[in-house]
BAKENU-939951 format. One record per residue (C-alpha): residue in one letter; x, y, z. Coordinates in steps of 0.1 Angstrom, whole numbers, plus 5000, padded with zeros to 4 digits. Example, Ala and Ser with C-alpha at 12.3 -4.5 7.8 and 13.67 -1.06 7.14 Angstrom:
<rs>
type|px|py|pz
A|5123|4955|5078;
S|5137|4989|5071;
</rs>
This chain:
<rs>
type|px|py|pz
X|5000|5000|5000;
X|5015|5036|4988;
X|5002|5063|5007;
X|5007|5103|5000;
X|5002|5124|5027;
X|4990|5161|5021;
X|5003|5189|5041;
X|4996|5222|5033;
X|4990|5247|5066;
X|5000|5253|5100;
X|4973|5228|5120;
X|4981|5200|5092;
X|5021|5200|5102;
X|5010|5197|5136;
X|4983|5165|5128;
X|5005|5150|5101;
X|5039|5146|5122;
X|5025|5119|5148;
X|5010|5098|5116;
X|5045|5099|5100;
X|5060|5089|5134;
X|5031|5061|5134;
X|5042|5053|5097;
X|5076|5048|5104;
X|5072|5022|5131;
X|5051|5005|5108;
X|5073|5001|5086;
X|5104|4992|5114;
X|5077|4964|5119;
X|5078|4946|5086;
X|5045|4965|5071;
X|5052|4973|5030;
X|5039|5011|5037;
X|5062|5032|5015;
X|5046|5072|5017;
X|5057|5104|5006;
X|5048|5140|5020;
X|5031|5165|4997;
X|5039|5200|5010;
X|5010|5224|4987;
X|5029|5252|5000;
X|4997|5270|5010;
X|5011|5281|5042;
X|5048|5298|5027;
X|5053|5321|5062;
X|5086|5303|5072;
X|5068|5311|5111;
X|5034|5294|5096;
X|5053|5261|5079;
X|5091|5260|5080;
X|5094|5257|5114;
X|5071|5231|5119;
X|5094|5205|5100;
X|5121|5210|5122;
X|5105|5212|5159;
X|5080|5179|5149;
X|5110|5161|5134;
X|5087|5158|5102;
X|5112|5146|5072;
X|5121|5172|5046;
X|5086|5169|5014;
X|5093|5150|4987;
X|5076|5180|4968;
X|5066|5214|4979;
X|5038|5222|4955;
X|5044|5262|4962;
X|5013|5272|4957;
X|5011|5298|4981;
X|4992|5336|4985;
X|4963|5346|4958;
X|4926|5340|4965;
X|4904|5313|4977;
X|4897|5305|4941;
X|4929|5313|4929;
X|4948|5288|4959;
X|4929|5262|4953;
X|4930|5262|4914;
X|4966|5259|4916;
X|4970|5234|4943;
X|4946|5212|4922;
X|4968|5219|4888;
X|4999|5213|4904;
X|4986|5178|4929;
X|4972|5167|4899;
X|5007|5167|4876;
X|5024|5150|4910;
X|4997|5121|4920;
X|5001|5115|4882;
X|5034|5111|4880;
X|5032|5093|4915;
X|5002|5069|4919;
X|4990|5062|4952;
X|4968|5035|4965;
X|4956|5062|4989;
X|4958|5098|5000;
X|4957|5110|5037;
X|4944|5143|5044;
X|4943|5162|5071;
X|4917|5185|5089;
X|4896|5216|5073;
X|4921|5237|5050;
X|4922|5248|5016;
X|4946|5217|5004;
X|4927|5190|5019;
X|4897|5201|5001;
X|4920|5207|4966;
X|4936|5171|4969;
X|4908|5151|4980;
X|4890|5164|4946;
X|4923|5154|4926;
X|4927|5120|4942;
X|4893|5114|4937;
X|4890|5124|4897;
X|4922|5103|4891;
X|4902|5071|4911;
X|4924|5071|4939;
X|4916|5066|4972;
X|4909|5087|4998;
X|4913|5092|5038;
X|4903|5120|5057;
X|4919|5125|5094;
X|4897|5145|5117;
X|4862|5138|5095;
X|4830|5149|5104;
X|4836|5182|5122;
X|4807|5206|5117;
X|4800|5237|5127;
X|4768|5236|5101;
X|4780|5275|5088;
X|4789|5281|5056;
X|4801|5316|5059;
X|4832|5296|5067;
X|4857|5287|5042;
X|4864|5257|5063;
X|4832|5241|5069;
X|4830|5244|5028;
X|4863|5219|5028;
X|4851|5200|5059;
X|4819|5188|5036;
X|4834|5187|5001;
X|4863|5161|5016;
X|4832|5139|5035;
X|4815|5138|5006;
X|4842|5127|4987;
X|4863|5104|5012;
X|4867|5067|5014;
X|4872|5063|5050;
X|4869|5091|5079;
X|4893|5090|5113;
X|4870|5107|5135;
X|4881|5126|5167;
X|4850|5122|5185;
X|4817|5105|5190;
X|4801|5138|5176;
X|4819|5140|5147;
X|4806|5104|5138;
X|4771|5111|5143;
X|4775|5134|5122;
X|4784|5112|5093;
X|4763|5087|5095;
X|4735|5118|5095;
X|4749|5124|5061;
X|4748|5082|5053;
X|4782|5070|5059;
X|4779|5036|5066;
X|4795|5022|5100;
X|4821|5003|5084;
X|4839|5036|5072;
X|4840|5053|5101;
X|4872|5051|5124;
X|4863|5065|5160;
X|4901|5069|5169;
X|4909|5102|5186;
X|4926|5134|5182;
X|4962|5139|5162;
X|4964|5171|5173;
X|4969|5160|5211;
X|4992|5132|5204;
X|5016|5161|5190;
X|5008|5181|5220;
X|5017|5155|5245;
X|5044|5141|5225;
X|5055|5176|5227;
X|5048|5191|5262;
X|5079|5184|5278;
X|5099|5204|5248;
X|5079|5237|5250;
X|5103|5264|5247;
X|5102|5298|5266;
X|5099|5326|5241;
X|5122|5354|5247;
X|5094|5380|5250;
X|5086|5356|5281;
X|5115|5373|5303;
X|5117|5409|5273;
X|5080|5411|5292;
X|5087|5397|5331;
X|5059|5375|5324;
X|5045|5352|5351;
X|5021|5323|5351;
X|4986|5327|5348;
X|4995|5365|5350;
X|4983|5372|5314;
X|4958|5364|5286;
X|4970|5353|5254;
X|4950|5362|5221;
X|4947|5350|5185;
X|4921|5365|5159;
X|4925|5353|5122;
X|4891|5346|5108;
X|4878|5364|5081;
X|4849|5376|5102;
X|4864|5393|5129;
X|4897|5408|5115;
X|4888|5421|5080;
X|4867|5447|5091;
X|4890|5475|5112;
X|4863|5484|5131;
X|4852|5455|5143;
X|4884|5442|5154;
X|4892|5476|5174;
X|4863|5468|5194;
X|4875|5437|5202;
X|4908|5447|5213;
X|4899|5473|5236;
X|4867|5456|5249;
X|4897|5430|5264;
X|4921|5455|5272;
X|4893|5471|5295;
X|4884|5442|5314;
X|4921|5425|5318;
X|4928|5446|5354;
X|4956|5453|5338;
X|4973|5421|5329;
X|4992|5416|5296;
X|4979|5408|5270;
X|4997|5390|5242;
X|4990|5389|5206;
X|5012|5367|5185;
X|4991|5381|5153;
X|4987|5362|5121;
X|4998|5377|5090;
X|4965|5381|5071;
X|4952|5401|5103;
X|4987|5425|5106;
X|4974|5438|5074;
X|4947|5453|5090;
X|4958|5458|5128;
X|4984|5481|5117;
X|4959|5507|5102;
X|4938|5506|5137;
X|4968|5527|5158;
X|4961|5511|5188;
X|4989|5516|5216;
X|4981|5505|5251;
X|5008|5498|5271;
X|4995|5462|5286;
X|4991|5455|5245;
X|5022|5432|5239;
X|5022|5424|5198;
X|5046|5395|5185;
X|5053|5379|5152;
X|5038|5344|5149;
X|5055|5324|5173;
X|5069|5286|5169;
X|5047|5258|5179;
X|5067|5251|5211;
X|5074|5284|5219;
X|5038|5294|5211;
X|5020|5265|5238;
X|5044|5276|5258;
X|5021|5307|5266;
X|4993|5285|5262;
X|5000|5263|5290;
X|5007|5292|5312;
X|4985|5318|5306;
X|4954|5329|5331;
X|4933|5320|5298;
X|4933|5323|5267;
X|4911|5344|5236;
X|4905|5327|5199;
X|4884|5319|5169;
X|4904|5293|5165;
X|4891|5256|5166;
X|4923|5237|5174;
X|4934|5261|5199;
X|4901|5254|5217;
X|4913|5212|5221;
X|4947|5222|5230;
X|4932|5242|5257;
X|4912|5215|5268;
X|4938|5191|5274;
X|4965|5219|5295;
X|4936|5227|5315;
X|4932|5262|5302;
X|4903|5286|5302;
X|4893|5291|5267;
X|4869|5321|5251;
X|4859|5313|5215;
X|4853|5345|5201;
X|4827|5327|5173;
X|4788|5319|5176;
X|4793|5287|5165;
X|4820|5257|5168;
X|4828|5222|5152;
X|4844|5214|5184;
X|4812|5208|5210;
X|4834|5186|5232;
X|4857|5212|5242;
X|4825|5230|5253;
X|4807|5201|5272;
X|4835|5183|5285;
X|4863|5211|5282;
X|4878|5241|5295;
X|4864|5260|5265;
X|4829|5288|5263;
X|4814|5299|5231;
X|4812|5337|5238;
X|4800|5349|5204;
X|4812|5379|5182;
X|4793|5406|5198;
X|4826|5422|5222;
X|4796|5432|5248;
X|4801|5395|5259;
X|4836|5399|5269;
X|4835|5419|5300;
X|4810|5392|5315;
X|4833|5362|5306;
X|4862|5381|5322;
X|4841|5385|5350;
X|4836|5352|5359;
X|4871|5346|5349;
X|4886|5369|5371;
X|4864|5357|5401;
X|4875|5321|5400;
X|4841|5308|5384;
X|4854|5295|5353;
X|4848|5256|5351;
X|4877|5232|5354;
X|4869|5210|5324;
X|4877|5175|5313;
X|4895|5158|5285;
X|4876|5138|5258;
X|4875|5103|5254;
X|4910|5088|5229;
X|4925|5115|5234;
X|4958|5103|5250;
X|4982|5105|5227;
X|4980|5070|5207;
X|4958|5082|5179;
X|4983|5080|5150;
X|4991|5041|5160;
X|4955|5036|5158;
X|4952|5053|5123;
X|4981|5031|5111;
X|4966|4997|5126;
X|4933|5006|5111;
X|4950|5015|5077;
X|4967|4982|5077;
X|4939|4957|5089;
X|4913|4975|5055;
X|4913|4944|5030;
X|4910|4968|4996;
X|4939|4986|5007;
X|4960|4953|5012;
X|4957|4942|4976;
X|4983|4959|4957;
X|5009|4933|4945;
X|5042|4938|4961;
X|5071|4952|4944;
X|5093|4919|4929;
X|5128|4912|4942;
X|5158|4928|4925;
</rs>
């Protein structure tokens, strides 16, 4: 069996590495798994995709695609045209992708147009709202997937709403913790950690990069002063992602407890996470990693694909509407946030379950071994 693994953005680095690692003993074992890693390039920031490689020990891509910058449109017409020209040249008996971005959408179509197979790691998700770009790939690679790794009993439920039968869904876990745990001990201290005199749980820690909160300046203003208001004062840091500099640094905002940083590494970055008195995001995979440190988690969105970090977790859906902010901070502030839980599989073993899965699926088993030399 010949897989090719897509890779394309920042969360897909950090879900891909533990598969590879799960790969590789695999193949240590005696399985004849040969793979290769497919970089699209979507993600060309060397702070976004670069450094990932290194810090996961992920091996160098075979190929980066480069397809990097231009629209939604435009990024995913090129990854297809350029995936296309290198699953061509290199059959596989089966793609993995990875999560909700604009590559595992673009490959999954490719794979599926050129009759290869396809499997889709953390399947299912749903946050049922199509203003996002991401819930469009989440449903596009469903409907076109062969079998679907699921992170959570949710996420199943939701497939088999949309007729996927039993047999091709995979209850295994999340990939994104078994990087995290893998990880933990490694977390490196960021130099604005002492440039600052920061102390733990004596800051809150902020990302903003959807469409919907940063692209309009107004908007986004709101948001950062309704939190500096209601910090008392503590830090607040903003390791801010490149599509929202653009507009941040039209908003002249300069508060002294406003600390802004480049994107930081993945180590260095849950670094802060682990430490911080909580932490502010539309991000979805922020909101697991959260979970599992124990953190107190604000989701700046009116919606999520992640309802376990909500019921079980350390997580609250707070909306978009900045009025809600003070009162979260409220209760934050007066030791009335809820301590949380961590979801069922999600210990750290979910890439050897992806693997053992992979390997027991007769259909993929059938491709005649290469003959001796």
């Amino acid at each position: 069996m010949k897989i090719t693994l897509i890779a394309g953005a920042r969360p897909n680095f950090i879900k891909i590495a533990p598969v590879i690692n799960a790969l590789r003993l695999a193949v240590s074992e005696g399985h004849n798994i040969p793979y290769r890693l497919v970089h699209t390039g979507q993600h060309y920031d060397s702070k976004m995709s670069d450094t990932f490689f290194k810090e996961l020990n992920i091996p160098e891509p075979d190929i980066n695609l480069g397809c990097g910058g231009g629209t939604q449109a435009e990024q995913t017409a090129a990854i297809m045209v350029a995936f296309e020209k290198d699953l061509i040249a290199n059959p596989s008996d089966l793609i993995i992708v990875v999560g909700d971005v604009t590559s595992t959408m673009a490959c999954s179509i490719v794979a599926k147009k050129l009759n290869t197979k396809v499997a889709h790691i953390e399947a299912g998700i749903r946050s049922y709202d199509l203003t996002m770009p991401e819930e469009i790939n989440r449903m596009v690679t469903d409907c076109l997937s062969d079998y679907f790794f699921t992170t959570t009993k949710w996420a199943g439920d939701n497939l088999r709403r949309a007729g996927i039968p039993d047999d091709r869904i995979f209850f295994v876990g999340n990939v994104m913790i078994d990087s995290l745990l893998s990880n933990r001990s490694r977390f490196r201290k960021p130099l604005l950690w002492d440039e600052l005199n920061l102390k733990e749980r004596s800051y809150i820690l902020i990302t903003l990069h959807r469409p919907a909160n940063v692209d309009e300046g107004n908007k986004l203003k709101t948001y950062i002063k309704e939190i500096l208001n209601n910090v008392q004062g503590l830090p607040v840091i903003f390791p801010i992602h490149p599509r929202t500099a653009k507009i941040f640094n039209d908003l002249g905002i300069d508060e002294p407890n406003l600390k802004i940083t480049e994107p930081l590494s993945y180590l260095e970055f849950n670094y802060l996470v682990e430490r911080a008195k909580a932490v502010l995001t539309d991000s979805g995979g922020i909101t697991e990693e959260t979970t599992v440190m124990g953190v107190p988690c604000f989701t700046l969105r009116n919606n999520t694909e992640r309802p376990e970090t909500i019921e079980i977790g350390t997580n609250e859906l707070i909306g978009t509407d900045p009025a809600a902010i003070n009162p979260a901070l409220i209760r934050l502030f007066s030791g009335q946030w809820k301590k949380g839980a961590v979801p069922e599989l999600w210990d750290g073993r979910t890439a050897e379950r992806i693997v053992e899965r992979l390997i027991s699926i007769p259909e993929l088993q059938n491709r005649k071994k290469p003959k001796s030399a």
